[in-house]
VOGU-3710 file (C-alpha; in Angstrom, 3 decimals, decimal comma):
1> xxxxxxxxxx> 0,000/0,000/0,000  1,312/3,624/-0,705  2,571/5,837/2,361  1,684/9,307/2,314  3,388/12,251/4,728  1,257/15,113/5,671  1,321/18,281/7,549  -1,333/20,147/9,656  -1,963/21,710/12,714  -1,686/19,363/16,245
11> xxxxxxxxxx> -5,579/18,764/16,446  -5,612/16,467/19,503  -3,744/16,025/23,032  -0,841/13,978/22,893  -2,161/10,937/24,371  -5,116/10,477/21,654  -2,150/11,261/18,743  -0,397/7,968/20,518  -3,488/6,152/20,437  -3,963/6,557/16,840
21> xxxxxxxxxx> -0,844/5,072/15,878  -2,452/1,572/17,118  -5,857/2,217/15,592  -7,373/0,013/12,795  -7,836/1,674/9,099  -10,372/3,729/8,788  -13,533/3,297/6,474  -11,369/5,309/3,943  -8,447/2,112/4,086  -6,259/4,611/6,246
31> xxxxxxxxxx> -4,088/3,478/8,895  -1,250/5,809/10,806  2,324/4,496/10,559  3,456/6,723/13,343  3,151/10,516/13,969  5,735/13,086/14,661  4,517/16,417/16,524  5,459/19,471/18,651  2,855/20,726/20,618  4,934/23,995/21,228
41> xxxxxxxxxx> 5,359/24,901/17,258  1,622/23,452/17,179  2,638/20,919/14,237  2,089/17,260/13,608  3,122/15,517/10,698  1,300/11,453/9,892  3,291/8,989/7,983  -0,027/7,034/7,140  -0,822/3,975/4,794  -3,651/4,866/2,440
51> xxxxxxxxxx> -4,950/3,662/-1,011  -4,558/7,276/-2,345  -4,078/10,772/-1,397  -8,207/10,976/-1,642  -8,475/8,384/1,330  -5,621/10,702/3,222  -7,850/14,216/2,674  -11,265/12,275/3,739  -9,239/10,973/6,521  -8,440/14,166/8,042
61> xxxxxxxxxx> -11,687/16,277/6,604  -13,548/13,403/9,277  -11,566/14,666/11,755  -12,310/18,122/10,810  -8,680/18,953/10,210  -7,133/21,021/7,341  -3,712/19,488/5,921  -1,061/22,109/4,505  0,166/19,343/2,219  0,019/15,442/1,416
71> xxxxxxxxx> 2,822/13,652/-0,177  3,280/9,948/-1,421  7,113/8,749/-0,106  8,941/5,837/0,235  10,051/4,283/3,493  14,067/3,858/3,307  13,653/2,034/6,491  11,143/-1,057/7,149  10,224/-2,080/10,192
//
């Protein structure tokens, strides 16, 4: 499945950002890799699997948040 990188605000407290990286996909076939954020430059970026960068913006409109961009890239590193 593609990985996509985004960018938006931090919506959430920290705890519910950590809980999302061990949620299931989504109705959209979105699922959160991990997420890296700073709650003092209010910024949070999601490494996220996702059929398409469609499934990533319905995703986050759900949510009711507003990405600055969405990227496909490719994981150097596998876990």
């Amino acid at each position: 499945m593609p990985v996509f990188l985004d960018v938006h605000k931090v919506p959430f407290s920290e705890e519910n950002l950590k809980e999302l990286c061990f949620a299931p996909a989504d109705e959209f076939g979105v699922s959160h890799v991990n997420l890296m954020y700073n709650k003092e430059a209010n910024v949070c970026f999601c490494l996220l699997d996702a059929p398409d960068v469609t499934a990533v913006e319905n995703h986050h409109d759900k949510a009711g948040v507003k990405c600055e961009w969405i990227t496909e890239v490719k994981l150097a590193k596998h876990t």
